[in-house]
C-alpha positions as CSV (number, residue, x, y, z in Angstrom):
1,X,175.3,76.0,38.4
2,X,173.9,76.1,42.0
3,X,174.1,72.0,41.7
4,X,177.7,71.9,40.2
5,X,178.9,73.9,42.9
6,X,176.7,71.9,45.2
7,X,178.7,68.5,43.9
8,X,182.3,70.1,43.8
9,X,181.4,70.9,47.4
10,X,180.6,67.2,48.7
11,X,183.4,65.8,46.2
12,X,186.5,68.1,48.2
13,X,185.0,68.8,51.4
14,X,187.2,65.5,52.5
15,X,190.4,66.3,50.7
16,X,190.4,69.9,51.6
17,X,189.7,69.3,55.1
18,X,192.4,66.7,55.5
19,X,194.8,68.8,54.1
20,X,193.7,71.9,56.5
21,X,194.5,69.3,59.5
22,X,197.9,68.9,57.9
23,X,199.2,72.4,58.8
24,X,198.0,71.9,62.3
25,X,199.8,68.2,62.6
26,X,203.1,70.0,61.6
27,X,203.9,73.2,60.7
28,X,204.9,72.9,56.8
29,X,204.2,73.7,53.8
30,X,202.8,71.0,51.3
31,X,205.8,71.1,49.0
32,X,207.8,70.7,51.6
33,X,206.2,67.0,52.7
34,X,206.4,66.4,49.2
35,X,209.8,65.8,49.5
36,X,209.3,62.6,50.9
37,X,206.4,61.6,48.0
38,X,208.0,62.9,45.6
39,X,211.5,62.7,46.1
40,X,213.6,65.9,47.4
41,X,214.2,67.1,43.4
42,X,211.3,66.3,41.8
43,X,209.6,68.2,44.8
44,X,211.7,71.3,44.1
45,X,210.6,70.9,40.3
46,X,206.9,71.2,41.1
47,X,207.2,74.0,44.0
48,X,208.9,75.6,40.6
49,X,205.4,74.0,38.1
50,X,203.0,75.4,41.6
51,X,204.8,78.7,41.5
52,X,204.1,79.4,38.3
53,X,200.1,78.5,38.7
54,X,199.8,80.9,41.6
55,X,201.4,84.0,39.4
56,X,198.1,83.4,37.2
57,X,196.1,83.2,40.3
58,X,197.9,86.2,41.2
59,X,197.0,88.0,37.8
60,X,193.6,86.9,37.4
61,X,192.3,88.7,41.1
62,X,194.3,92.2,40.2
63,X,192.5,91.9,36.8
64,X,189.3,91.4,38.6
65,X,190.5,94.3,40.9
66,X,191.6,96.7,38.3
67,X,188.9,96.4,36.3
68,X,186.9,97.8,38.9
69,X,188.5,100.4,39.8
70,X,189.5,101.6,35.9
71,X,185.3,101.5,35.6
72,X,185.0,103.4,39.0
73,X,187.6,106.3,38.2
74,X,187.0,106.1,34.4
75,X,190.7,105.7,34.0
76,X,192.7,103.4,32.1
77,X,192.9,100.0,33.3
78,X,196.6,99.6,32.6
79,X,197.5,102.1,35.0
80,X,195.4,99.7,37.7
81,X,197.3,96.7,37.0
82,X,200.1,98.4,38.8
83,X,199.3,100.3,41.5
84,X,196.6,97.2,42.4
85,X,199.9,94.8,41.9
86,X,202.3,97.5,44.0
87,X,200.1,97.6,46.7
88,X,199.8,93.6,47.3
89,X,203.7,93.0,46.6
90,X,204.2,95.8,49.9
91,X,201.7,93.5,51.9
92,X,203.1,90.3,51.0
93,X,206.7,91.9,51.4
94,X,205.6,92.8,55.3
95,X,205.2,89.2,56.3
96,X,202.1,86.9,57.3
97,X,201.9,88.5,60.6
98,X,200.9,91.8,58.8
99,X,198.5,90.4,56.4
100,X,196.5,88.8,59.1
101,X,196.3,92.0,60.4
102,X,194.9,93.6,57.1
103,X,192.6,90.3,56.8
104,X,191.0,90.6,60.1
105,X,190.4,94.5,59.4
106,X,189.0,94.3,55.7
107,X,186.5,91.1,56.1
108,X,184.1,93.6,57.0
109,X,184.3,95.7,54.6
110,X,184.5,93.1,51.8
111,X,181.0,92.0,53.1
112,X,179.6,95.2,53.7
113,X,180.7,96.9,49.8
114,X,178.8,93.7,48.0
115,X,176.0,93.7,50.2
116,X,175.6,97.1,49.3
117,X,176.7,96.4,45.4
118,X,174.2,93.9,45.7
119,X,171.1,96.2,46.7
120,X,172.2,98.4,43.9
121,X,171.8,95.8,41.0
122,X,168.7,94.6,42.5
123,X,166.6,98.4,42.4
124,X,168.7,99.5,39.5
125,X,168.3,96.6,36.8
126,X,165.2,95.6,38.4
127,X,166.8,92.0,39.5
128,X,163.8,89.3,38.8
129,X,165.4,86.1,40.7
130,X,162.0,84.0,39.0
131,X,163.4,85.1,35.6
132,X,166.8,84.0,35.9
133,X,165.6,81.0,37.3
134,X,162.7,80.6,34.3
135,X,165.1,81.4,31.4
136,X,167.9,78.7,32.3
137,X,168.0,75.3,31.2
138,X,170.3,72.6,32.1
139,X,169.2,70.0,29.3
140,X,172.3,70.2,27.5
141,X,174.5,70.7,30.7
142,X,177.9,69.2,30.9
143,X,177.6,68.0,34.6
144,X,181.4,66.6,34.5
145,X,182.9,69.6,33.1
146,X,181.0,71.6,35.3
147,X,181.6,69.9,38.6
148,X,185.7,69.8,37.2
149,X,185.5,73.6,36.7
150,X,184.0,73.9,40.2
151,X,186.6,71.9,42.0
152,X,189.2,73.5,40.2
153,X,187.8,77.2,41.2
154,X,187.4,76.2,44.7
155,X,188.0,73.5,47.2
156,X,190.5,70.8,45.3
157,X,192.8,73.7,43.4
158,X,193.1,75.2,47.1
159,X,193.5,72.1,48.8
160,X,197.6,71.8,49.2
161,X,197.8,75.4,49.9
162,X,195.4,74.9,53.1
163,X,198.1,73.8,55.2
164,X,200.2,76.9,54.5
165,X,198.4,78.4,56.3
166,X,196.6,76.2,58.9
167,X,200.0,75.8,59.8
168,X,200.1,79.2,62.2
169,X,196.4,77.9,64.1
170,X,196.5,76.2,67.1
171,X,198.8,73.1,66.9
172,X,196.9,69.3,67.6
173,X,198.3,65.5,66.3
174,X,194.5,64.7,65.6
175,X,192.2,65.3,63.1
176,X,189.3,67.7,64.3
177,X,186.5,67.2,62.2
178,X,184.7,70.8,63.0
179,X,187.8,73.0,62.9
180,X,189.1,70.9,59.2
181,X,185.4,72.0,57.7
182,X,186.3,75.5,58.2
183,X,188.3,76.1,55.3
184,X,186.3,73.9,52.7
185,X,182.8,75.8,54.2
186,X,184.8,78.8,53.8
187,X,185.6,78.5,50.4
188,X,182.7,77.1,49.2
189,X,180.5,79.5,50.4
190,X,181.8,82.5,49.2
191,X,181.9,80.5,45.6
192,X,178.1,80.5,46.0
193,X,177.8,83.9,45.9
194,X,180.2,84.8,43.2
195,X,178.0,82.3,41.4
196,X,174.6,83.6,42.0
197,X,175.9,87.7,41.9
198,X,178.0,86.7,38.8
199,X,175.0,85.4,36.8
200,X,172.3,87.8,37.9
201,X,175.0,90.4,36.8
202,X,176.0,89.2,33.8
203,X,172.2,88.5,32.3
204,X,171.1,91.7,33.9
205,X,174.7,94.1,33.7
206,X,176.2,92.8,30.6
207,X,178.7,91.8,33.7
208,X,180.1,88.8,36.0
209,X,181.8,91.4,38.2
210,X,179.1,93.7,39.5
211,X,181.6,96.1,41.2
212,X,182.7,96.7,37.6
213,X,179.9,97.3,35.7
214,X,179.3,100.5,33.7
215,X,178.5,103.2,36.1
216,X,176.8,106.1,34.9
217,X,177.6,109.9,35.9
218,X,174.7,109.7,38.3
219,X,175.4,107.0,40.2
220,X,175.2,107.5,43.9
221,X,178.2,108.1,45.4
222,X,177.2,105.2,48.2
223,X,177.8,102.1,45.3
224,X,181.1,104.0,44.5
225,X,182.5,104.0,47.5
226,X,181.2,100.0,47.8
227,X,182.7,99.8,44.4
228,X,186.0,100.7,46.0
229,X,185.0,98.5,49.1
230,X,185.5,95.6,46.5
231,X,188.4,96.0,44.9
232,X,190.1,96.6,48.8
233,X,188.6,93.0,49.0
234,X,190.6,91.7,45.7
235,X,193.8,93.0,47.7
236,X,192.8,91.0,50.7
237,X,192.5,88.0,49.4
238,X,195.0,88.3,46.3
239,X,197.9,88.8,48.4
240,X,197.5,85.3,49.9
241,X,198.1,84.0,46.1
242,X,201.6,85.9,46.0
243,X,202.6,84.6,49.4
244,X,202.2,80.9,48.9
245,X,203.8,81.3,45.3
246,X,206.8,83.3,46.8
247,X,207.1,80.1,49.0
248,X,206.8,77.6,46.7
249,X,209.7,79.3,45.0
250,X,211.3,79.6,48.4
251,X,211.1,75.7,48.2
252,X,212.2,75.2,45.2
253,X,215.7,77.0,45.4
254,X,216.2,75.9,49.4
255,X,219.3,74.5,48.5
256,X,220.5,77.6,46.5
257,X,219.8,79.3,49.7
258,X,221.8,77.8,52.0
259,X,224.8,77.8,50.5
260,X,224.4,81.7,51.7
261,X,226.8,81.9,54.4
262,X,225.9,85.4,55.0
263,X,222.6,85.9,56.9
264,X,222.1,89.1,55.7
265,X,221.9,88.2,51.8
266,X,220.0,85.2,53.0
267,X,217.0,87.2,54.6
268,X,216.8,89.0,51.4
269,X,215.8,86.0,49.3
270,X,212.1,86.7,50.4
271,X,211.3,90.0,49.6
272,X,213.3,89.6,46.2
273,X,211.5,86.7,45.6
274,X,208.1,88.4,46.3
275,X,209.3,91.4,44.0
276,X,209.9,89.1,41.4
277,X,206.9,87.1,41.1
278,X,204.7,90.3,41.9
279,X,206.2,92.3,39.0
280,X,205.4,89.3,36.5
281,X,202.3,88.4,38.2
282,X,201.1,92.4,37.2
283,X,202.6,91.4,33.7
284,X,199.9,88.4,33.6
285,X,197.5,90.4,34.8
286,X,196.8,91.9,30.9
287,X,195.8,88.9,29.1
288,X,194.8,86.1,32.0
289,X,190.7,86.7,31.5
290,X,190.8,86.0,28.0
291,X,192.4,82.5,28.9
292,X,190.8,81.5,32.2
293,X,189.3,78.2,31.5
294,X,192.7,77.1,29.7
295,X,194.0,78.2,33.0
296,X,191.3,76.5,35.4
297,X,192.1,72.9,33.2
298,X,195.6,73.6,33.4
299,X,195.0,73.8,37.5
300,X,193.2,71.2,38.1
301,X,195.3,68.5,35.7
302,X,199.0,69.4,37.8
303,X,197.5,69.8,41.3
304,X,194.5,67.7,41.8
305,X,196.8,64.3,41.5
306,X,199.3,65.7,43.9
307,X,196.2,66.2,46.4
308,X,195.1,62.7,46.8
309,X,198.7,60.9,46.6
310,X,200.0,63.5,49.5
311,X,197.1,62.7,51.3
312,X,197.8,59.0,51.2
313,X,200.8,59.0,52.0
314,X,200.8,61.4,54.9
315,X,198.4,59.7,56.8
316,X,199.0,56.6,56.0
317,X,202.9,56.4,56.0
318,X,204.8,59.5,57.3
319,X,202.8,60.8,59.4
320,X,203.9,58.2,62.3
321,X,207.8,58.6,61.3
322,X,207.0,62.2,62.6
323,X,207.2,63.0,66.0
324,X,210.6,65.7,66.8
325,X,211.8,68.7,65.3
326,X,214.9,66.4,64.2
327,X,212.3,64.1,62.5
328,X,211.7,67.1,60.6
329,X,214.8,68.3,59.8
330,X,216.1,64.8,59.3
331,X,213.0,63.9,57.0
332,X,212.3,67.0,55.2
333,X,215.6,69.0,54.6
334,X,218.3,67.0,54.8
335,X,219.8,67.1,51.2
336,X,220.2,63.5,50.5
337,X,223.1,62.0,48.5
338,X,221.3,59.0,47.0
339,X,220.0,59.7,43.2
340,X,216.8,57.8,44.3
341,X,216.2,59.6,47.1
342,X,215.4,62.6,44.4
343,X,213.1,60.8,42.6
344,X,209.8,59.3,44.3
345,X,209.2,56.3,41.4
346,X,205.9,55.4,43.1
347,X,204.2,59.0,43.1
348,X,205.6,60.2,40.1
349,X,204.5,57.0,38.0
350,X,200.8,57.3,39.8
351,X,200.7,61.4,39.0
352,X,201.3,60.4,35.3
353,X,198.6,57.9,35.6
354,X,196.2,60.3,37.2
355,X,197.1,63.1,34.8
356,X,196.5,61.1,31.7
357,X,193.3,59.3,32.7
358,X,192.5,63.3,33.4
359,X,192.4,63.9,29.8
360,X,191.8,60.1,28.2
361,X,188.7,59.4,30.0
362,X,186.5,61.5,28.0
363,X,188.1,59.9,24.7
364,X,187.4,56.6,26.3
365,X,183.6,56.8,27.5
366,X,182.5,59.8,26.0
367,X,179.4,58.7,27.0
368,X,179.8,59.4,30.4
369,X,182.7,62.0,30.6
370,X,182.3,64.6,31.0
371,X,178.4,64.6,30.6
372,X,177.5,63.5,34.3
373,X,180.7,62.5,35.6
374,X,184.3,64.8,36.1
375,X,187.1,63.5,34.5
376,X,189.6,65.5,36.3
377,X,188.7,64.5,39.7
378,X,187.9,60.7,38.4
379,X,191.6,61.2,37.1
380,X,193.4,62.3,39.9
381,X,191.2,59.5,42.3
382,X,192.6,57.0,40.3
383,X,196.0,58.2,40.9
384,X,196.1,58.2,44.3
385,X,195.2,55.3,44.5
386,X,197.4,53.6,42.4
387,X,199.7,55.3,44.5
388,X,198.2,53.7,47.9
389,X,198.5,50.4,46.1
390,X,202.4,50.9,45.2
391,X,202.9,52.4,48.7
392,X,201.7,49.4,50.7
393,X,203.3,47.0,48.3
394,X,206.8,48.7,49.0
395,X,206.4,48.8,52.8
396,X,205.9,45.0,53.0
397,X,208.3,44.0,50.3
398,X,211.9,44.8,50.6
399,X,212.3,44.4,47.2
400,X,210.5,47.1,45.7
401,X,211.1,49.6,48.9
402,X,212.7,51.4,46.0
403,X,209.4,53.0,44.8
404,X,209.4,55.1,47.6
405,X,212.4,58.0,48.0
């Protein structure tokens, strides 16, 4: 596991921290540079497709969240799903500004409750880290899958969202090599420790989630309290899957939007938005853990593709058409007229490409997918770079400038 994760690491570290430098470059959101990949209306069809992903994300952390507290309180779960859900839609409905604010102020606590959660399954299951390490074997392993499941769970699945937020740090043209590892370091390394925690709990608990395992009447009221600690720590970091997916669906219906003449009905297309996605997100939230790998595949096969060709294509093409807020406007929300300006031939051809060799290659050479080598991320390489070749061919031939939108 610890090697998987390991491998998913040194496999997205590049992608994730190119994508983080993004957001600093210019302040927008992924699907929003999509337009220019993509075309403007298939862009507004997958902030729709990505929308819909980050409700499950959404779900599967106030699952998490409730289940905690409904083993905590000894209290049905169902009635967690809401007030958990209620509680992040408020946050999200305050604003970014606001959920820094909560961020900064609950990182501590979210370290201090599993530390402490931690100590407690260690003295009370009597935690032998030898015996977990004796009893595994890896002779059957999957090493493709496994790396795939990783990437899809952590740095690759995360990667396009990066700039949404990288987008409010300090602004620079250039690509800083130590500030862009920041994000991939600091989503791999929390993925560490859900790993090891999650697996000592699990073979020692009867559960992953060690702030939700059965607590008896005499536990002390100390891993309570942490208990709670953690599932304050599932709001802090779930709300950030509501917010990009209430942007993403900001995208999408833009031009619906602005045909509101009146500002005030036009401010309200947030918070309705939020309210919208929050209450179905909740919905979600009472059967996602019984499908999460279906869900993890289902991740990784409609965003890793789009990670390599934006990447591509940002760097190597729009980023120097660029440079003014008119560029921006003039590049990113104009509506255009053109039919072919909606449709980007060149990226939508190469995510097809990427998103079939995704599931063909293990067909093809079962022998080496997905024993030692991931499919998805083979997959989605492949695209981009089919896409790189199609880009460069329509910059230098007028004749086929048409791939592009």
């Amino acid at each position: 596991m610890l090697i998987a994760i390991t491998l998913a690491f040194i496999l997205g570290v590049i992608p994730t921290l190119l994508f983080s430098e993004m957001g600093r470059q210019i302040p927008l959101t992924a699907l929003v540079i999509a337009r220019k990949t993509f075309g403007y209306g298939t862009a507004q069809a997958l902030s729709l497709l990505y929308t819909v992903i980050n409700i499950g994300w959404f779900a599967l952390n106030n699952a998490v969240g409730s289940e905690i507290l409904s083993a905590v309180t000894h209290t049905p779960i169902m009635y967690w799903y809401i007030i958990m859900g209620t509680i992040q839609i408020f946050l999200v409905i305050l604003g970014f500004k606001w959920l820094e604010y909560f961020y900064r102020y609950t990182s501590i606590i979210l370290l201090i409750s599993y530390a402490v959660l931690t100590y407690y399954l260690i003295i009370h299951y009597h935690v032998s880290w030898s015996t977990l390490w004796s009893t595994t074997s890896s002779a059957n392993a999957q090493w493709g899958a496994a790396i795939d499941l990783m990437l899809a769970f952590g740095a690759l699945s995360w990667a396009y969202k990066t700039s949404t937020t990288s987008r409010f740090a300090k602004p620079s043209g250039k690509v800083n090599i130590l500030y862009g590892l920041a994000t991939p370091i600091g989503i791999i390394v929390p993925i560490y420790l859900m790993g090891i925690l999650g697996f000592a709990g699990q073979y020692y608990a009867n559960n992953w989630n060690i702030a939700a395992i059965s607590f008896p009447p005499s536990t002390p009221a100390w891993v309570l309290i942490a208990a709670l600690g953690a599932s304050l720590a599932i709001i802090h970091t779930n709300a950030m899957n509501l917010y990009p997916s209430a942007i993403d669906l900001l995208v999408a219906i833009d031009p619906v939007i602005r045909r509101f003449r009146n500002e005030f009905r036009a401010r309200l297309t947030q918070p309705v938005a939020i309210l919208i996605l929050g209450i179905a997100a909740i919905i979600v939230s009472i059967w996602i853990l019984s499908i999460i790998e279906s869900f993890l595949n289902f991740v990784g096969l409609t965003i890793f593709p789009l990670t390599f060709i934006l990447i591509f294509d940002w760097y190597l093409r729009l980023k120097r058409n660029v440079h003014t807020l008119d560029d921006v406007k003039r590049y990113f929300y104009d509506i255009p007229r053109e039919p072919l300006r909606h449709i980007g031939i060149a990226a939508i051809v190469s995510f097809i490409i990427g998103s079939v060799l995704m599931n063909y290659l293990p067909i093809a050479i079962p022998t080496t997918f997905p024993k030692y080598l991931p499919p998805e991320y083979t997959g989605a390489l492949i695209g981009g770079l089919v896409y790189l070749i199609l880009m460069l061919l329509a910059i230098k031939v007028k004749k086929l400038s048409w791939l592009l939108p």
